[in-house]
N, C-alpha and C positions, 0 to 999 in steps of 0.2 A: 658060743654066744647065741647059736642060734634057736638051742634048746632049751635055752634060760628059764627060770618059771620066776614070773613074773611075782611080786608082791602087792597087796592092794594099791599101794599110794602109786606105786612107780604105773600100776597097770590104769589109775586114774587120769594120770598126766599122759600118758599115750590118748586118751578116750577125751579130752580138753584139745590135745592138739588137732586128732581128727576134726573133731566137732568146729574148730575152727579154721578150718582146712588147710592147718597149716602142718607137714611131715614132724616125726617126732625125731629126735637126734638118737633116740634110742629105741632097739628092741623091735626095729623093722620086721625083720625075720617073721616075727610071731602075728604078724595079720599078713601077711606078702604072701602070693599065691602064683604059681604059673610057670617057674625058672628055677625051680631047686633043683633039679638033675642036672643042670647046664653049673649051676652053683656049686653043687657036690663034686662036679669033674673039675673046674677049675680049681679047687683048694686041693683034690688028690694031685692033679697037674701038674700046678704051676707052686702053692705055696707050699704041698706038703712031699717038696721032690726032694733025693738027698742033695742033688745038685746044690750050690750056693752062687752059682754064677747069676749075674743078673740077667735080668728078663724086663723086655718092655712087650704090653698088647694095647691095641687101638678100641675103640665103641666106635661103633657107626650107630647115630639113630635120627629116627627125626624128629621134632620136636612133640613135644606129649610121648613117644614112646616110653621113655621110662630111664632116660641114662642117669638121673640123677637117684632118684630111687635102685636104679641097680647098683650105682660106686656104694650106696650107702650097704646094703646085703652085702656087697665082696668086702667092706668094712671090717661087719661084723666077722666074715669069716676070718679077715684077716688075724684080726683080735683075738680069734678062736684057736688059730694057729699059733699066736705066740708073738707076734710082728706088733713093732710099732707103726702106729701109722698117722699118716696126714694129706690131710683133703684141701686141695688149694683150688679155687676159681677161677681159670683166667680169664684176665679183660684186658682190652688194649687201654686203661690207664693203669691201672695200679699189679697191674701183673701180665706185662706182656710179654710174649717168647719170647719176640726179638732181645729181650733183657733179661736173661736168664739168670743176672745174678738177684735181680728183683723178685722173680720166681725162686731161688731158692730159699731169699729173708721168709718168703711166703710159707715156703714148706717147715722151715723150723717154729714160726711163730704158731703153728697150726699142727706141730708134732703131739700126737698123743699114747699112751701105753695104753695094752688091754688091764691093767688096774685102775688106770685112773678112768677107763670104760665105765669098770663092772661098778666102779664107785660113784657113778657121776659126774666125778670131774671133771668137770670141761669148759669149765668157765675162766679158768686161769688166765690172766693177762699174759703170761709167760711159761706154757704149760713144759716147754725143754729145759726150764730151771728144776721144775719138779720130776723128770723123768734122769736129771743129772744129781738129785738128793736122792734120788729112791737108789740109783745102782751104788751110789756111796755108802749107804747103809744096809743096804742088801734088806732081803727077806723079814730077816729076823728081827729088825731094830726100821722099819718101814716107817715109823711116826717117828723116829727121832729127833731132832734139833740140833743136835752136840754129838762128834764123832770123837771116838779116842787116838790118841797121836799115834797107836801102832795100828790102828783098822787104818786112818788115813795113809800112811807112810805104806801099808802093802800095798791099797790101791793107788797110789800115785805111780808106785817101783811098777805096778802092774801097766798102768796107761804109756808108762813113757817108754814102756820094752814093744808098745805097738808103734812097731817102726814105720806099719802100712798108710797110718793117719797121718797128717799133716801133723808137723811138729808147731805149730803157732795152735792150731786145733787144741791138740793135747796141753798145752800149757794155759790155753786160756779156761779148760776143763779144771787143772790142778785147780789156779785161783780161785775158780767158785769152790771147789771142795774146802778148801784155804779159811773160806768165813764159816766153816761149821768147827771147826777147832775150839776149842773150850776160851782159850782167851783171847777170842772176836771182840771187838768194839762194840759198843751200846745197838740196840737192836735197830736202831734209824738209819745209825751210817753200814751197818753191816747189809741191810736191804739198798742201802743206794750204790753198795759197791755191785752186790751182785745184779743189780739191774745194770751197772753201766757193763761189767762181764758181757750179759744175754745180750746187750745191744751190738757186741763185737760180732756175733753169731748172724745176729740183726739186720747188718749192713750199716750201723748206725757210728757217730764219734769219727774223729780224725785219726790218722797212724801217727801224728804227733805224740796225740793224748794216750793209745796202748802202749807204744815204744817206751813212754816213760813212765808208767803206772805200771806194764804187767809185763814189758821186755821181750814183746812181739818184734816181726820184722815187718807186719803187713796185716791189711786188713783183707774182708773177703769183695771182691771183684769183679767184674765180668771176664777178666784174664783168668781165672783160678777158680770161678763159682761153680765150673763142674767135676774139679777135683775135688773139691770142698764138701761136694755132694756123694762122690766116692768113700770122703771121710764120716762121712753123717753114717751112711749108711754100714761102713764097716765097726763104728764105733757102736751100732744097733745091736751087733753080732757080740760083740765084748759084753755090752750090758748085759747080757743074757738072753734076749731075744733070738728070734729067725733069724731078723734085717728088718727092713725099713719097705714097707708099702708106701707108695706114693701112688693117690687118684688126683689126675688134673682132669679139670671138668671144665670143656670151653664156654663160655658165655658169650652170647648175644653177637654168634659167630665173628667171633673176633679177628677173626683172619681175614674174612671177606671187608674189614676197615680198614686195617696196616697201609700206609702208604707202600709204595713197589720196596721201598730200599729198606722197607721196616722187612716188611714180609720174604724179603730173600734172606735177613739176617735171620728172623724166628725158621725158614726150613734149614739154615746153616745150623742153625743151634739143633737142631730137631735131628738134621743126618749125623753129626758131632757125637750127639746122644745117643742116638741106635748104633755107629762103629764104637762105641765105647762102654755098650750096658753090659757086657757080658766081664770086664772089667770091675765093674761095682760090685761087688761081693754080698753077697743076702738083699740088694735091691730091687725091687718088683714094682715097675712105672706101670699105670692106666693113662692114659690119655683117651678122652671122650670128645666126639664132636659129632658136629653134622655130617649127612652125606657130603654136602657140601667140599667139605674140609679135603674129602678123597677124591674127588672125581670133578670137579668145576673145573672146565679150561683155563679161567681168568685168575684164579689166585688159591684153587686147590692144589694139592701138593703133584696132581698129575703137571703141573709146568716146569716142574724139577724131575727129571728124568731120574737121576741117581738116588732121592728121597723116596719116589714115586716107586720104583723099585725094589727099594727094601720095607716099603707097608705093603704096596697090593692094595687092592679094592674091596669094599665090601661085596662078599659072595649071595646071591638068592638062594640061599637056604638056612637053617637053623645054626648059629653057631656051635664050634666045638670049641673044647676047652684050650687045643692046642694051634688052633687060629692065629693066624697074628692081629686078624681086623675083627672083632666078634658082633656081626648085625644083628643087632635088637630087633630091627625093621623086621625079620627075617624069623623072630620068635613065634611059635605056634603057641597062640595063648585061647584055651577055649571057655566057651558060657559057665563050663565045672569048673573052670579057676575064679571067675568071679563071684560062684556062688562059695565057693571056699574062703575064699576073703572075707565077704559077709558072715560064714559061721564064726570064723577064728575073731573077728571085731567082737562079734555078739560073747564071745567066750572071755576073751577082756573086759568086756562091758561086766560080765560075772564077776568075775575076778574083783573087779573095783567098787562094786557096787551091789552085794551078793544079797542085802535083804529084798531086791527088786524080784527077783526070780521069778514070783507065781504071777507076775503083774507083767512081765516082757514076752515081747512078741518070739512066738515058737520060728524053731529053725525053717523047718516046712512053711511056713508064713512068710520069713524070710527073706527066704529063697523067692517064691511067688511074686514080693513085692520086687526085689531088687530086678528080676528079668524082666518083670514090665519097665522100671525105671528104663534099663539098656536097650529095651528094644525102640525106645524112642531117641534114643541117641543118635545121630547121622555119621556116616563112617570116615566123611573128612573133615570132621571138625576139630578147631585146637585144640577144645579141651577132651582130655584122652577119660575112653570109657572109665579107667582106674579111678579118676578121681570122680566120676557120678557115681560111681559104684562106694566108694569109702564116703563121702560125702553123703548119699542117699541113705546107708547102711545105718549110720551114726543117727541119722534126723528120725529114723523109724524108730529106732533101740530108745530113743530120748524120749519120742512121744509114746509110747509104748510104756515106756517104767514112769511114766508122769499120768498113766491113765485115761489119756487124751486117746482120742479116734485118728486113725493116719489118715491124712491126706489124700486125695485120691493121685495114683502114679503119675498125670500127666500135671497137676500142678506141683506135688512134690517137684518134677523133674525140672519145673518155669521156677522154684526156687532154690534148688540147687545150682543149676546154672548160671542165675542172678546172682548168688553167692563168688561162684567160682570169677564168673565175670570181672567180680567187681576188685578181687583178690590182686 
């Protein structure tokens, strides 16, 4: 993914999202600058080991550092490697630790393949319905609709012989495969079957209503939501994948809000998790947060001696790939990464927009302008150099292929920051 070459449209919608200083969902990689050696050792590391046991590591950063922008690069690599993957947000309402099994509806509602990456896909209401049609039809018949009764009957004989999956798992997989059979029902009831299917995976519907529609014994739980997760992820490895990347990305340090008896439950589930990830087969958890998160006497996981224990601390110094905590805080990012950034936008801005060329502002120019931008920047401020630097980059490139005179750097930098501010 990370060496993609971009095509004009795909490289304009990067150059829109900039421009409106909002990340692009795709194709990070190709303006991102500073973390590719730290990047390249985690993928030889961690995803491209023959091991298949699972593996969890920690982000330490602080805010403006870059954890979100970095889950999104180990994304791509993941994608690169072959893994499915899914990026969940948690908050203390709609995805708290302590509720693990809420976190897991989150991870399947938010599972994606590196095809439906390289495709775009990613808009699907239901994107683990389409990652369960594609291993159905394999490769070869990718667009299909209608599977034949002998491709279906091998892969069903093949799911039900994985004795390591939860057996309600596997059967609720058959069912959906079930409506691509040639003599399915009219195309309305056969999508509300398999939506009420994806809502079993969901966390959604009563065990009345499976038991007697699909001859389960149970639904998924917070008793059972991390065996469940053992099943997701070894069922990754069947489809033909690695396994299953999982990035949870804390928000709006949600741990520091849990009531006492929320937040003993979320580092229960959190120690649960680490004596049990090596257990999960081609699994590979991120969890990102603040410093906070490791080291706060009053509700960082140092109050849990036996949690506290098996993460460790964020270390001062650069991470490595085989860390368990990897401090962002701690990345050596220097003036040559930000001016790399601005070349690599500027090469995008080509790419998308290539009759511009003898009319945009030269590298060398750039450069010039962006360092004056930074150097008016203050060093503890919220908004992190990265984004006056992508933000300033963008407003140059724009007035530059529009023929217009740039800004002088120190009002540029009074509207960029207005910009970000207001964001």
């Amino acid at each position: 993914m990370s060496s993609a070459t971009l095509d004009s449209v795909t490289a304009l919608d990067i150059i829109e999202s900039l421009r409106n200083g909002i990340p692009p969902q795709r194709f990070v990689s190709t303006y991102a600058s500073g973390n590719e050696d730290f990047l390249a050792n985690v993928r030889k590391r961690q995803l491209e080991t023959a091991s298949r046991r699972g593996r969890i590591r920690f982000i330490s950063g602080s805010w403006g550092a870059g954890k979100t922008h970095f889950l999104r690069l180990l994304r791509e690599e993941a994608f690169a490697a072959g893994y499915l993957v899914s990026t969940v947000e948690l908050s203390a309402d709609a995805t708290p630790f302590n509720k693990f099994e809420q976190v897991f509806f989150e991870i399947v509602r938010q599972i994606t393949s590196p095809e439906m990456y390289r495709e775009g896909d990613l808009t699907r209401a239901a994107p683990f319905g389409e990652v369960l049609r594609r291993h159905l039809f394999g490769e070869a018949d990718a667009g299909a609709e209608v599977v034949q009764h002998d491709r279906f009957q091998q892969m069903r004989e093949e799911l039900m012989r994985a004795s390591d999956l939860d057996i309600d798992f596997r059967r609720m997989i058959v069912h959906y495969w079930e409506t691509f059979l040639p003599e399915g029902a009219d195309p309305a009831a056969l999508e509300e079957r398999r939506g009420q299917i994806l809502q079993w995976f969901a966390g959604e519907g009563t065990i009345g209503l499976y038991r007697r529609e699909f001859g389960v014994q149970k639904v998924v739980s917070r008793a059972n939501a991390r065996s469940m997760l053992q099943s997701l992820s070894r069922f990754a490895i069947d489809a033909g994948h690695q396994g299953l990347v999982i990035l949870l990305d804390e928000a709006e340090m949600t741990h520091s809000i849990l009531r006492r008896s929320s937040l003993r439950q979320a580092h229960n589930n959190l120690l649960h998790l680490i004596n049990s990830i090596e257990e999960s087969e081609g699994l590979f958890l991120v969890y990102a947060a603040t410093p906070d998160f490791f080291i706060d006497d009053r509700y960082g996981v140092t109050i849990y001696g036996a949690l506290s224990q098996r993460i460790g601390r964020p270390e001062d110094r650069p991470p490595r790939a085989l860390d368990r905590v990897w401090n962002l805080d701690a990345l050596q990012i220097s003036p040559h990464d930000f001016l790399n950034a601005a070349s690599k936008i500027r090469g995008i801005y080509l790419t998308a927009l290539p009759e511009v060329a003898d009319g945009l502002i030269s590298d060398d120019a750039l450069h010039e302008y962006v360092t004056k931008l930074v150097a008016q920047h203050p060093a503890f401020s919220p908004v992190s150099k990265w984004r006056v630097v992508v933000s300033g980059t963008v407003g140059a490139l724009v007035s530059s292929a529009e023929g217009e005179p740039l800004r002088p750097p120190d009002q540029a930098y009074e509207d960029v920051m207005a910009r970000l501010r207001g964001q």
